[in-house]
C-alpha angles and dihedrals in degrees: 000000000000086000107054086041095065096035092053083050088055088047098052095048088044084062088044083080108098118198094202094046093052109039082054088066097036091050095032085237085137120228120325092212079074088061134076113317090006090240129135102217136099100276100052084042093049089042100048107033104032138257103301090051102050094048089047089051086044096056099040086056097047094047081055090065094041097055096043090056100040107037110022090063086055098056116119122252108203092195124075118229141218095219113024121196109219115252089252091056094047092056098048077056099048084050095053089039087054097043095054084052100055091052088042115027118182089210098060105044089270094286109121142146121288095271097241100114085038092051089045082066104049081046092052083057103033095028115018100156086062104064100067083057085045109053097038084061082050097055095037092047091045098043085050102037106024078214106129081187103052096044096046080053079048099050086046096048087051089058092052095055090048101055087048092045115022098039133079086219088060112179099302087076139072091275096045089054087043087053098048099040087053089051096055080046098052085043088050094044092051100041098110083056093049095051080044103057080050100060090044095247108117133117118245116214086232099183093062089052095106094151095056098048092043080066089045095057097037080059 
C-alpha cells in the first residue's frame, strides 16, 4: 500500500503544475486567475489571451493526465508488499490523484483550473474509444449552446455511457467507478456554471456558436 500511496502523491503534484499558471510567468502575461472567469484552465486561457496560448495551456494539461496514467503506474518499487495493487488499479487512481491536483494544486495556494483537459488526458489513456464520443458531444453541445460548461458535463456524461454501454467492464468494474466518480467531479467543479445558466446569467462562448449565427445569417 506503501506503493500506490507514493505514486498517487506523485500523481496528484504532477497535476499541481499548472500550465496557465506557469506559462503566465514564462511569457510575463501575469496570472490568469486575474483575468475573465478567474479560472486557470484552458477556456478561460483560450477566451482571455488568445488562441496560441489557450491550446498551449490545453495540451500541457492533458500531457499531465497522460503521463500520470501511463508512466507513474511503471515505476519501479524496489520493496515487496504484503497486499499489491495491480498496475490498472493503480492508474484509475493516479487519474483521479492528477486530476485533483489540477482543481486543487498545492503549488499554487489550491486554487486550480476545473480538471476537464486534465481528465482528457487520463480518458485518452483509460478510455480511449470514448473521446472521440466525447469530444464530438463537446463540439455539438458548445457550437449549439455557446455553453463551455454544459458541453465539458456533455463530454463527461459520453464517457460514462460508454463505459456502461460500449465496454465489456460496464459500470460494475474499476473503470466504470473511475467514470462515474470523474463525472460527479466534473458536476461538482462546474456547479457555480450550472446555478448560473439557471439563473440566466451565464456567459455564452459566442464566437463558437456557429449554429446561431448560420441562421443569422440564413435570415
Amino acid at each position: 500500500m506503501i506503493e500506490i500511496t507514493v505514486k498517487l502523491l506523485l500523481a496528484y503534484l504532477l497535476g499541481s503544475v499548472m500550465g496557465g499558471l506557469v506559462l503566465g510567468r514564462l511569457t510575463g502575461t501575469g496570472d490568469l486567475r486575474q483575468s475573465g472567469s478567474g479560472n486557470a484552465g484552458a477556456t478561460n486561457a483560450l477566451r482571455t489571451r488568445g488562441k496560441r496560448f489557450g491550446l498551449a495551456v490545453l495540451a500541457i494539461d492533458a500531457l499531465k493526465g497522460v503521463f500520470a496514467v501511463l508512466l507513474i503506474p511503471l515505476l519501479p518499487w524496489p520493496l515487496d508488499e504484503a497486499i499489491t495493487v495491480p498496475d490498472r488499479w493503480i492508474a484509475l487512481a493516479c487519474g483521479v490523484a492528477v486530476t485533483v491536483g489540477h482543481i486543487a494544486p498545492v503549488f499554487f495556494g489550491f486554487a486550480g483550473g476545473k480538471g476537464a483537459a486534465t481528465l482528457l488526458g487520463v480518458c485518452i489513456v483509460t478510455v480511449p474509444a470514448a473521446v472521440p464520443w466525447a469530444l464530438l458531444g463537446f463540439l455539438a453541445t458548445l457550437v449549439l449552446s455557446g455553453y463551455a460548461g454544459l458541453s465539458t458535463l456533455m463530454a463527461a456524461l459520453l464517457i460514462v455511457l460508454y463505459v456502461a454501454c460500449g465496454s465489456a467492464p460496464g459500470l460494475l468494474s474499476p473503470l466504470g467507478g473511475f467514470a462515474v466518480a470523474m463525472f460527479a467531479l466534473v458536476v461538482w467543479t462546474h456547479r457555480e456554471n450550472l446555478l448560473r445558466m439557471l439563473r440566466g446569467e451565464e456567459s455564452r462562448f459566442e464566437r463558437a456558436m456557429l449554429w446561431r449565427r448560420w441562421r443569422e445569417s440564413r435570415s
